[in-house]
C-alpha positions in Angstrom: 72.0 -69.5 -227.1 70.3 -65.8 -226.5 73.3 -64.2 -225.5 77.3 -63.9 -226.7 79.6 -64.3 -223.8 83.8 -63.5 -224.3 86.2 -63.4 -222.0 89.3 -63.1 -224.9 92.8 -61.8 -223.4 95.8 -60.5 -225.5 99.2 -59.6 -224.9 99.9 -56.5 -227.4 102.8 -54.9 -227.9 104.7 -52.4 -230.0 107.6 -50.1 -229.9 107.9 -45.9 -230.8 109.5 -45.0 -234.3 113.0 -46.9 -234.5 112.7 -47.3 -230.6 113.8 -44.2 -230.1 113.3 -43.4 -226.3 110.4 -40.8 -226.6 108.5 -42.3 -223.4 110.7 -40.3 -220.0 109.7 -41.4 -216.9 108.1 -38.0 -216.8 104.9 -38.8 -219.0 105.2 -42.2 -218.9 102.6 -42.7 -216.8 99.9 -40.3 -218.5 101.0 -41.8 -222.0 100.2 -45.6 -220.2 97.0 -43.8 -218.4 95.6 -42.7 -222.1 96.4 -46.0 -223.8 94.0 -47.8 -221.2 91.4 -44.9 -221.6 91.2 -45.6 -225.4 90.7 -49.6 -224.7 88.2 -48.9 -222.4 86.2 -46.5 -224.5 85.8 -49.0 -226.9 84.7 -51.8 -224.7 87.4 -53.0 -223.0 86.6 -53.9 -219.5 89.9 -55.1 -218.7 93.0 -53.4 -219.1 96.9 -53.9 -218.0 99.3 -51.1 -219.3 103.5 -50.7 -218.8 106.4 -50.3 -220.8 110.0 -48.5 -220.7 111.1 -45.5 -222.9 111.1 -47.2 -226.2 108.0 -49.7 -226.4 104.5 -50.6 -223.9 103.1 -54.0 -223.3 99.3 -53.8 -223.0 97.1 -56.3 -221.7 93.7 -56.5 -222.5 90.0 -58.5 -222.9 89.4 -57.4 -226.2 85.7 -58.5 -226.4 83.6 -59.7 -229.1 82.6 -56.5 -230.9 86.4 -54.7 -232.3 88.5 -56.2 -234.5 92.5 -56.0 -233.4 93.3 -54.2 -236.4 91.0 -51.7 -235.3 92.0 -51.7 -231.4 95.6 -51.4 -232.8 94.7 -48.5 -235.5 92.4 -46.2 -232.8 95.3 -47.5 -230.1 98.2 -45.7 -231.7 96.6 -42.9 -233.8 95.0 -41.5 -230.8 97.7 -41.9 -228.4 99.9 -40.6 -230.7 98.0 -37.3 -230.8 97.8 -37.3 -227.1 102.0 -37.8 -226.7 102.5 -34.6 -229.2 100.8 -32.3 -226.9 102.9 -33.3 -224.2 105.7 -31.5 -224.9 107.1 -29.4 -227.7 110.2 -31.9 -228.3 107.5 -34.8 -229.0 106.3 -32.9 -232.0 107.8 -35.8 -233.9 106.9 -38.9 -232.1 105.4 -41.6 -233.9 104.6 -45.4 -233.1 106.0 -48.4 -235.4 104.3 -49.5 -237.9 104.1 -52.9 -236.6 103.2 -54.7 -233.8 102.7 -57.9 -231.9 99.7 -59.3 -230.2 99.6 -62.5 -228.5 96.6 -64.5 -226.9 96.8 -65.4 -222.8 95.1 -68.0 -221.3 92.6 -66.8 -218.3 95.1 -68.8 -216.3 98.1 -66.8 -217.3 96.6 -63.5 -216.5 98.2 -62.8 -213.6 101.5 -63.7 -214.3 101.3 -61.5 -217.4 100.1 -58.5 -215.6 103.1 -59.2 -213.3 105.5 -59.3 -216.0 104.0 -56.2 -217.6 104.2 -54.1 -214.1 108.1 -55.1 -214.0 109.4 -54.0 -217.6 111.9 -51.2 -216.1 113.5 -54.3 -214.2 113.7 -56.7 -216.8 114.8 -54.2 -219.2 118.1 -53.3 -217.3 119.1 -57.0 -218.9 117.5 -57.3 -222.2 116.7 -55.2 -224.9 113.2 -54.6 -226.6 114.3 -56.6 -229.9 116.1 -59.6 -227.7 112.1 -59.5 -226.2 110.4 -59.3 -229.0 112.3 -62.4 -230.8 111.9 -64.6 -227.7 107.9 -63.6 -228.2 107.6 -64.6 -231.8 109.8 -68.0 -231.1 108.1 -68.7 -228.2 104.6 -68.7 -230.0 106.5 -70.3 -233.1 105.4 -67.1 -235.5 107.5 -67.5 -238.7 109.6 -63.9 -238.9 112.0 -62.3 -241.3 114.3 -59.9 -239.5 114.6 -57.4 -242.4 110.7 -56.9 -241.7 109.9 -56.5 -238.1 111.9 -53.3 -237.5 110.9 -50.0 -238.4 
């Protein structure tokens, strides 16, 4: 076969420093406008971004030429530098160390984007950690709780 086809979807997500509420409604939208810049700059052709004041949920076809680690790596240290020139009181904003990224069947994508465009709403009854545990049980990842906070 001449040519390498990939249509590969993942759910990514990670939380600021200690999920401390850095991301206001008043730059959230810019910070969720640069995240899906930097995906797309480095071949992303598909990209879903939302989130609330403490964490984003990113959906994306992350192709056949960038490792995750390196999406993930580019992702945050970029956007990072973006957030601090936002304001002078994000001077010390920082991403966790961590994060999550889950795979998304074709056939899920839509459901996903939905879920994605509705985290203020599903956030006014569930915390970011109460989220993130029923992620890693529901794709039955092995987790220590001393180790997935920052």
């Amino acid at each position: 076969m001449p040519q390498s086809l990939s249509q590969l979807y993942a759910h990514l997500i990670f939380s600021t420093k200690d999920r401390y509420a850095f991301l206001a409604p008043s730059i959230r939208g810019q910070v969720h406008a640069y995240l899906a810049v930097v995906l797309r700059d480095m071949g992303s052709p598909y990209v879903v971004v939302g989130g609330v004041a403490d964490h984003v949920h990113i959906l994306y076809d992350i192709g056949r030429t960038v490792a995750v680690k390196d999406y993930v790596e580019q992702l945050k240290r970029e956007s990072s530098k973006f957030v601090k020139t936002l304001g002078v009181d994000l001077d010390k904003f920082y991403w966790q160390r961590g994060y999550g990224i889950f795979s998304v069947s074709p056939t899920h994508r839509e459901s996903v984007v939905k879920y994605i465009e509705n985290q203020e709403e599903h956030h006014r009854t569930k915390t970011f950690q109460e989220e993130y545990r029923e992620f890693l049980n529901r794709y039955e990842i092995e987790f220590d709780e001393r180790y997935v906070w920052d």
